[in-house]
Structures are given as structure tokens and as C-alpha cells.
C-alpha positions as CSV (number, residue, x, y, z in Angstrom):
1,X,-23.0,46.0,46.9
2,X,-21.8,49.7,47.7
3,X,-18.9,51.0,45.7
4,X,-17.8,52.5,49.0
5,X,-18.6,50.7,52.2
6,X,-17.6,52.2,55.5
7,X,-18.8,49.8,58.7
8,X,-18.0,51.4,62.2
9,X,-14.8,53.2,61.8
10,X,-12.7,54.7,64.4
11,X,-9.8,56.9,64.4
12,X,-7.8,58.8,66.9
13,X,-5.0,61.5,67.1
14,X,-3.0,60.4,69.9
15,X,-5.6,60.5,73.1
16,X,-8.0,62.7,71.0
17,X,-10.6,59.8,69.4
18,X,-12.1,62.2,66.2
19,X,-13.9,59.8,64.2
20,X,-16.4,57.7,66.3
21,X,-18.4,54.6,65.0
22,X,-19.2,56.1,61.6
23,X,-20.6,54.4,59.2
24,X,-21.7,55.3,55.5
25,X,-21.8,54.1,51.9
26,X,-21.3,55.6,48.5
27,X,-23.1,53.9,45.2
28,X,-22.2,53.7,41.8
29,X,-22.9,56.4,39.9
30,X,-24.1,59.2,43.0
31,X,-22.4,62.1,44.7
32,X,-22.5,62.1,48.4
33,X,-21.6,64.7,50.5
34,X,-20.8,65.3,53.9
35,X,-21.3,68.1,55.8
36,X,-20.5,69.5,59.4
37,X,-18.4,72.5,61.0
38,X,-15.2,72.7,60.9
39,X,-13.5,69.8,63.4
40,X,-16.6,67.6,62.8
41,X,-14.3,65.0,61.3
42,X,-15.2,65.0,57.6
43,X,-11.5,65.2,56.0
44,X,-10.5,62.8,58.4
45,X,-12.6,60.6,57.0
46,X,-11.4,61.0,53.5
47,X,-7.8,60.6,54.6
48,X,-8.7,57.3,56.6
49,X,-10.5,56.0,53.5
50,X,-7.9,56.7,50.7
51,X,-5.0,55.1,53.4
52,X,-3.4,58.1,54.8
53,X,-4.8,57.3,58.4
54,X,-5.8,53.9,59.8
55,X,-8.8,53.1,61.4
56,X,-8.6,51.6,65.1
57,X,-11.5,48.5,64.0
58,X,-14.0,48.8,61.4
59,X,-13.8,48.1,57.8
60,X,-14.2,50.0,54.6
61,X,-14.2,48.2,51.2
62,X,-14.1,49.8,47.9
63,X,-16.0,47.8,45.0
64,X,-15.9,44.6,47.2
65,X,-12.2,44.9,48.4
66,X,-11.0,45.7,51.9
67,X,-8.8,48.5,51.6
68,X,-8.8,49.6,55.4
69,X,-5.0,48.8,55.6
70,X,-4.1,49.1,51.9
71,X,-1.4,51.5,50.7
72,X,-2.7,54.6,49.2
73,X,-0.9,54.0,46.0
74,X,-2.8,50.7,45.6
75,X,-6.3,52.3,46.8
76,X,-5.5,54.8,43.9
77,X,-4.4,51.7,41.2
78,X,-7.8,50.5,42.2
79,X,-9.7,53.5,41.0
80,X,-10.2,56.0,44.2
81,X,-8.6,58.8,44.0
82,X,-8.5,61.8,46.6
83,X,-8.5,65.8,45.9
84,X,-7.0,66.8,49.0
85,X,-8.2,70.1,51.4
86,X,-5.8,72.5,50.1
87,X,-5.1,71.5,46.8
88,X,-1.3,70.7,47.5
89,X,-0.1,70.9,44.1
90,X,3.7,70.6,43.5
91,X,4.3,74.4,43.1
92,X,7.7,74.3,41.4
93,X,6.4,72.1,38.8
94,X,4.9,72.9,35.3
95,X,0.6,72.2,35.1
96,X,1.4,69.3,32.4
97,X,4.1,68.1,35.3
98,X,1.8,67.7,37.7
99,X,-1.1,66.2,35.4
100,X,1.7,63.7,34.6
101,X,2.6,62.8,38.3
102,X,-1.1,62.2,38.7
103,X,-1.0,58.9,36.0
104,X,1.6,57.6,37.6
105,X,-0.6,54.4,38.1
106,X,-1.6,54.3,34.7
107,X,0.5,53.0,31.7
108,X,2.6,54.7,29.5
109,X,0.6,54.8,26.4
110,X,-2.5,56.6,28.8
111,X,-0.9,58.9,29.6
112,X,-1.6,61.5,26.4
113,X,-4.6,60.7,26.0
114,X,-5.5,61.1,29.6
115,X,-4.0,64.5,29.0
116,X,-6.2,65.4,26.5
117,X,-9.4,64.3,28.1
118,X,-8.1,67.0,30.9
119,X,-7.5,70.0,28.7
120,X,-10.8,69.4,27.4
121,X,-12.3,69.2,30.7
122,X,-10.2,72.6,31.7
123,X,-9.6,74.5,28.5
124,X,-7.6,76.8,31.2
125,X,-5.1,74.4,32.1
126,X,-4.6,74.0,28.1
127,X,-3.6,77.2,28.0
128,X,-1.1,77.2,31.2
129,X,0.4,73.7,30.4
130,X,3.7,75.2,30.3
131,X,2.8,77.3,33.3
132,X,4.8,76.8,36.9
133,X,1.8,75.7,39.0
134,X,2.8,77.6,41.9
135,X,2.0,80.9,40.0
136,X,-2.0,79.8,38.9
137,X,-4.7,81.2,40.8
138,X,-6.5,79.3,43.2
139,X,-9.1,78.0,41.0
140,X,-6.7,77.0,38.6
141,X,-4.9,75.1,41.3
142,X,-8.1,73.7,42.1
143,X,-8.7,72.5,38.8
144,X,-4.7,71.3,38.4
145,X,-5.5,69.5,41.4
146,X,-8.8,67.8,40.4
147,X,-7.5,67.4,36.3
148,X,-4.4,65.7,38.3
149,X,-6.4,63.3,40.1
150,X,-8.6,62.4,37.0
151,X,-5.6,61.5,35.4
152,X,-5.6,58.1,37.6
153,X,-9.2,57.6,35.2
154,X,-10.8,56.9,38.9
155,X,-14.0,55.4,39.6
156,X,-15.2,57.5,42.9
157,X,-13.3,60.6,43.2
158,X,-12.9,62.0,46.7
159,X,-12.9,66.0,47.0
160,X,-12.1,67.4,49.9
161,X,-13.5,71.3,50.4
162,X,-12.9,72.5,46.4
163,X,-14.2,75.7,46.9
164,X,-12.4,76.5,50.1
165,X,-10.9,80.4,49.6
166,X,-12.2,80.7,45.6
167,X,-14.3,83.6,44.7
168,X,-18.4,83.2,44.5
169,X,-17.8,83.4,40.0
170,X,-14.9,80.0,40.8
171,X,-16.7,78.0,43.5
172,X,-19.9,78.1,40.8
173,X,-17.2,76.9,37.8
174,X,-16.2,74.3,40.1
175,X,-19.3,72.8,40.9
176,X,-20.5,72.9,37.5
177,X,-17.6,70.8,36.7
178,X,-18.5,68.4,39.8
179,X,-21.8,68.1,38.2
180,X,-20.5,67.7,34.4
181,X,-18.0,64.7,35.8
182,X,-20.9,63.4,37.8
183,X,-22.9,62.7,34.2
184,X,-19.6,61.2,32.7
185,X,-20.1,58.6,35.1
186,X,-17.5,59.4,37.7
187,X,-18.7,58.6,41.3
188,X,-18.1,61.4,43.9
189,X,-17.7,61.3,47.8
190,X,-17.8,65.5,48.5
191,X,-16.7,67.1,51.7
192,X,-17.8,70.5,51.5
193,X,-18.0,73.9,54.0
194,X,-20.7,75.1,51.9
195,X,-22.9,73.1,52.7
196,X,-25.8,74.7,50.5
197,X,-24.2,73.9,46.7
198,X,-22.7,70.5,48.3
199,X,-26.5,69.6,49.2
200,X,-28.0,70.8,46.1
201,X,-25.7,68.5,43.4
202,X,-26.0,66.1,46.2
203,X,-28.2,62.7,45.4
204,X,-27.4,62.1,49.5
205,X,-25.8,64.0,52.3
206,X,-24.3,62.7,56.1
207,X,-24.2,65.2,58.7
208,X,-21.4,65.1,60.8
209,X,-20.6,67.0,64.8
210,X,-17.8,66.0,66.7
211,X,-16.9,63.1,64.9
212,X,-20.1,61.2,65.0
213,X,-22.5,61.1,62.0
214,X,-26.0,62.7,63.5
215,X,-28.7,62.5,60.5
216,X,-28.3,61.5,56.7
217,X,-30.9,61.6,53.8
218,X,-31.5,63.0,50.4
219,X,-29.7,66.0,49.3
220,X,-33.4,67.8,48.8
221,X,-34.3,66.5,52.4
222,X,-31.7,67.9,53.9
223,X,-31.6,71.1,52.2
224,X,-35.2,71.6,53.5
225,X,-34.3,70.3,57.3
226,X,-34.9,72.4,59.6
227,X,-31.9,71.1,62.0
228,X,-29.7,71.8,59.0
229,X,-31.3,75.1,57.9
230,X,-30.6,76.4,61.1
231,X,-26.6,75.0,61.8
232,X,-25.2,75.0,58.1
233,X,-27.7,77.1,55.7
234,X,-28.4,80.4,58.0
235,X,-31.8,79.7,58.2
């Protein structure tokens, strides 16, 4: 069984019907990515899957529970957490704030040592703990946000576009960090813009356009796919 099963979901902004019929899974133990333009659907996806939009039919279970009309605080007790587009961290709060707000599922007595397992996944946030968030940098954000969601100690962790507006030297941190949480055993469902690094830490990829998934395969596959080359990789 799938960690993440998603059978024939549909979802719609008022007339407009943005996700149609798509269907994917995530195993233990892989990253997955999606790919596509911009509109194809892919953070609509991860929103629908972690509870913040329903699906109109369909099903999505996570580690052999339906979750399609769960609450996202209980899809995150359950160990899925999401990295939203964005980053959204709570700007007027301190880095250690907002690393705390993210165990809010966990137990009191986690909660330090969850901390520590952060600051020595980002030595930077260490160093800005006492730091108003608002005034990192966006890759520091970035890592606030993903350090915040790894508080939860999820199982498949959900990123949606991490190196969206980060400098060439950042996105490469950021993806080595992907890849370093990916061999701690951490499962991870990527939705990326670029789709060349998301493809190459990939083990598979979906392609998305308008909503619809269009081809799927291995990372390498793809990467070499002519279709692909030519819409996503300038080839």
C-alpha cells in the first residue's frame, strides 16, 4: 500500500473546475515531484491533500486512512505536514516562535528536542533563534518554514515551490537539504517551478497542464523526455 494514495480527484474554484480526474501515489521512503507551468494545478493539489480544499469525489488516503475530508490539524497529527508556496511564516514572531508553533501536535516533552534536531539541520536558524522572523532573508524563511514543519516529526513532507525567489547559491542549499532529509528517511511530495533540480533528486515525477496529469515516470526518464525537454527544461 501507498503512503499517499490519490484516486480521481476533482476540485473547483467556483465554476472554474482546476483539478481534473488526477490521480497519483507517493511511496515510503521516495521523493515525488510534480511539475507543470504555472496554473497547471500542482499547489492546488497539495492544499486539497493536506485539507485546505475538498475534493468534489475521489479519495486520497495517507498510510491507509481516508483523510479527503479530515481537518488539517488531524492530517498533520497523522504525520503529513505541508511547506506552503510562499513560506508564510508568522513575521512578528521570533525563529524559536515559530519552530514552536510548528509542534503544536506533538507533546510537551518533544518539543526541545525537536528543536535541537532543527538547529542541527539549519545551523543558521541556531544562530537567529532569537531573531524576528520577518527580518530573515528569504532562504532563511525558507528554512524557518521547512525546520517549522519538521517540528510535527512528519512522515511525507509536502513542499510547495522552496526555491521560489532564492538566489541560484540558496535554491542549491535547499535542495541539498531536500536530499539530506530524503536519506533520514523522511518521505517527500515536491511541487517545484524548476523543474530541472526537482527531476534530478526526483525517484519519480507527474507532469501536470491545465489541471490534468499528462505523462509520469522516473525522474531520469523524464529529465531525458523530449516533451519535457522542450516545455520545462529549454531544450
Amino acid at each position: 500500500m501507498a503512503m499517499l494514495q490519490v484516486d480521481s480527484i476533482n476540485v473547483f474554484y467556483g465554476s472554474i473546475h482546476a483539478i481534473k480526474d488526477v490521480s497519483f501515489n507517493v511511496e515510503q521512503g521516495e521523493i515525488v515531484t510534480l511539475i507543470g507551468a504555472n496554473g497547471a494545478g500542482k499547489s492546488t493539489i497539495l492544499k486539497t491533500v493536506s485539507g485546505l480544499l475538498r475534493s468534489k469525489g475521489g479519495s486520497i488516503q495517507f498510510t491507509g486512512h481516508t483523510i479527503s475530508s479530515a481537518a488539517p490539524h488531524k492530517i498533520v497529527s497523522m504525520g503529513l505536514a505541508h511547506v506552503p508556496e510562499g513560506r508564510h511564516v508568522f513575521s512578528q514572531m521570533t525563529v524559536e516562535e515559530n519552530l514552536e508553533m510548528g509542534a503544536y501536535t506533538r507533546s510537551q516533552g518533544e518539543i526541545a528536542p525537536g528543536l535541537e534536531k532543527v538547529y542541527n539541520r539549519f545551523p543558521r536558524l541556531k544562530e537567529r533563534r532569537k531573531q524576528v522572523s520577518g527580518t530573515l532573508s528569504g532562504g532563511e524563511q525558507q528554512m524557518l518554514a521547512m525546520g517549522r514543519a519538521l517540528m510535527s516529526q512528519p512522515a511525507l513532507l509536502m513542499l510547495d515551490e522552496p526555491s521560489m525567489g532564492l538566489a541560484p547559491l540558496m535554491v542549491e542549499q535547499i535542495f541539498e537539504i531536500i536530499k539530506e532529509l530524503h536519506k533520514d528517511g523522511v518521505t517527500v511530495l515536491l511541487v517545484e517551478q524548476n523543474a530541472q533540480m526537482a527531476l534530478s533528486v526526483a525517484n519519480r515525477g507527474y507532469v501536470l497542464e491545465t489541471g490534468k496529469i499528462v505523462l509520469s515516470g522516473n525522474g531520469k526518464d523524464l529529465l531525458e523526455d523530449d516533451a519535457v525537454k522542450k516545455a520545462y527544461l529549454g531544450g
